[in-house]
N, C-alpha and C positions, 0 to 999 in steps of 0.2 A: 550941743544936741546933734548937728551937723555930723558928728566926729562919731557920737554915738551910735546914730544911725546909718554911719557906713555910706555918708555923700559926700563926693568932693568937695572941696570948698573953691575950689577955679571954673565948675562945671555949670553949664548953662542954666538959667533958668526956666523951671518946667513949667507948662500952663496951668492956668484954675482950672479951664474946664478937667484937665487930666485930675487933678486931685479933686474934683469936684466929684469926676466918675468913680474914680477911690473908693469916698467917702458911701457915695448911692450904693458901693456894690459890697463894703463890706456894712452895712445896713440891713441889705437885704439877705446875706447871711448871717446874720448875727440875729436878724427877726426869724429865718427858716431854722436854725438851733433851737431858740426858746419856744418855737411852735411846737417842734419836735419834742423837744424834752418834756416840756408843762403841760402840753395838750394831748399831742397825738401817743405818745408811750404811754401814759397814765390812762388813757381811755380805751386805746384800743390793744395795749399789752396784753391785757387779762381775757380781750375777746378774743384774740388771735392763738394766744397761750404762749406768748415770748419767754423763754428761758431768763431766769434770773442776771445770766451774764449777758445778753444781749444788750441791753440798758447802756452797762456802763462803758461795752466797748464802743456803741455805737454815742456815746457823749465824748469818752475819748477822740474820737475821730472828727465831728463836726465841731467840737470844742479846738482842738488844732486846727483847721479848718479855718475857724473865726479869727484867732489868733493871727493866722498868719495874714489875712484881713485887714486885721486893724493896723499892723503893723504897717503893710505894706500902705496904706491909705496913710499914716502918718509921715513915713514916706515920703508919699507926692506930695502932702500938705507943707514939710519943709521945704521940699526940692521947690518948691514955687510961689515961697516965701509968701503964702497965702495969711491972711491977716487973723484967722481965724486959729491959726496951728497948736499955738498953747492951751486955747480953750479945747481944740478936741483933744489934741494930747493927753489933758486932765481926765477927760471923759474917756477915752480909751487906754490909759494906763486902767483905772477903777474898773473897766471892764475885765482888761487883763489878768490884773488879780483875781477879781472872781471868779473868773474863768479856771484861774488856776489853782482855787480853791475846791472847786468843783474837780478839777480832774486828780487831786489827791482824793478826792472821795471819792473816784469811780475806780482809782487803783487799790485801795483799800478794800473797796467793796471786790474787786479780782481778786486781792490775795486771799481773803476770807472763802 
């Protein structure tokens, strides 16, 4: 996984708290996305009169955004060989996917 993710394997180990703050901060992107997406577009889209492609470019962009998040949070969680790494690992692959689920729907919805 190490190898996978692009960290030495000679190279020091990193702190929890670093991968701690990782984890707090692609969190709290990953909650300002789904606020955006579920709450604030569906309500205030139709008040404001947001253009149909507005949506999906602006999912595209905080959906990468996130990605590069949790990545980087998994990341610190190996780099410092934190106890928890495989359980969030699990938990932010399944995000990932969906994530990426989603952004084939919002290029679909572009090309249409």
């Amino acid at each position: 996984m190490r190898r996978l993710l692009r960290l030495p394997q000679d190279s020091p180990r990193g702190s929890r708290a670093a991968a701690q703050q990782a984890f707090s901060r692609s969190v709290w992107i990953s909650a300002a996305r789904c606020l955006l997406t579920y709450i604030v577009l569906p309500i205030l889209g139709p008040i404001v009169g947001f253009a149909g492609g507005v949506g999906p470019v602006l999912g595209l962009t905080v959906g990468t955004v996130s990605m590069v998040a949790i990545v980087a949070s998994i990341r610190r969680f190996f780099a410092s060989d934190h106890r928890w790494r495989w359980r969030y690992t699990v938990v932010g692959g399944a995000i990932l996917v969906l994530l990426a689920v989603q952004a084939v729907i919002d290029i679909a919805d572009l090309a249409s």
